[in-house]
N, C-alpha and C positions, 0 to 999 in steps of 0.2 A: 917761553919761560916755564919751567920744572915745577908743579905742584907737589909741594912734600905730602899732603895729604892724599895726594892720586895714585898709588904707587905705579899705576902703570906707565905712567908717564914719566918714572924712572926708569932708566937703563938699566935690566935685569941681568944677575951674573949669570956666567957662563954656565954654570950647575942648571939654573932656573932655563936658558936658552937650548941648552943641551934636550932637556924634557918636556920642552916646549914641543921640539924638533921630534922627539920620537913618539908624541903624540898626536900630529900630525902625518906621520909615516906609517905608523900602526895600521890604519886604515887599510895600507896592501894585506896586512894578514887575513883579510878574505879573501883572496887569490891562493890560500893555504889553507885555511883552517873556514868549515861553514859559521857563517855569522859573525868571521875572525874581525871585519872591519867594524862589528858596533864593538867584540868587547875588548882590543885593543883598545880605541881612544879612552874605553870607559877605564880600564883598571891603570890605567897612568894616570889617570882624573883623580879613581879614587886612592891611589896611593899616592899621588905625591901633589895632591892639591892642597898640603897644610905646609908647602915646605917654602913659598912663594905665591903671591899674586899672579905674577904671571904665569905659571901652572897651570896653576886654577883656571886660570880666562880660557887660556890656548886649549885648554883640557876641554875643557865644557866646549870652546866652539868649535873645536874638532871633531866633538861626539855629537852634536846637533846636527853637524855637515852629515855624519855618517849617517846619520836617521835618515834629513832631509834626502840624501841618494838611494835606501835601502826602499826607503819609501816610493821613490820614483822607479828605480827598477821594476817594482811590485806592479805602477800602473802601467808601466812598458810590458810587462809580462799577460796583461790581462789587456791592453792594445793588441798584441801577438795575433788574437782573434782576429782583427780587421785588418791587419799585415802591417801597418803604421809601425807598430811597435818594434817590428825588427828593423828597423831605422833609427827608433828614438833610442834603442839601446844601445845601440853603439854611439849615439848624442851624450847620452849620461854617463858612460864608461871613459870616453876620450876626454869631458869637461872633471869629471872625478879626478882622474889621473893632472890632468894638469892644473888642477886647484889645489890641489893635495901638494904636488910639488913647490909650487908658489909660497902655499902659506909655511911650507918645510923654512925654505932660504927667507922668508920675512922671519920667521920666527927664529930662527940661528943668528941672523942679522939682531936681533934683539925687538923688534916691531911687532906690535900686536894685530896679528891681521882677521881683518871679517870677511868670509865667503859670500858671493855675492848669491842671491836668490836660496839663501840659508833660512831653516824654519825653526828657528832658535827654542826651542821648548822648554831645555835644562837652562833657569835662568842663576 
């Protein structure tokens, strides 16, 4: 049953899934631009987090994932020393890439999706 007062629990329009979606995509532009993947989620967050709920949420936990990963590469990088880490980084790069796509198509589908082992800080 739909709570009028929950909006997320509305089925968000296509405008609002649209930007959902490329704020969860964003994330690749650190494959192009250095630190591209925190400030993609963030300037979709902060431009278009007044225009819907759902934005807003997908925004915000799209750029917490980003942290949560940029964070983790960082102690994969300082692992590197004991060789661990050039194993674990390719762990965090393959689980990035396919969370990243997942929460893409849940959030085009209209679904609000949480990353699993996400360090949520921007609440």
């Amino acid at each position: 049953m739909e709570d009028p007062q929950n909006p997320l629990e509305t089925t968000p329009g296509p405008e609002a899934r649209k930007w959902a979606l490329i704020a969860h995509l964003s994330g690749f532009l650190g494959c192009i631009i250095p630190f591209g993947s925190l400030v993609g989620p963030l300037l979709v967050w902060q431009l278009k987090k007044d225009q819907a709920p759902f934005i807003d949420d997908q925004g915000k936990e799209a750029l917490n994932f980003q942290i949560t990963v940029a964070l983790a590469g960082l102690l994969c990088m300082l692992l590197m020393v004991v060789v661990i880490g050039f194993l674990l980084i390719w762990l965090v790069i393959i689980a990035a890439v396919v969370l990243m796509i997942i929460a893409a198509i849940k959030a085009n589908e209209g679904q609000a999706y949480r990353y699993p082992f996400c360090w949520r800080i921007i609440k």
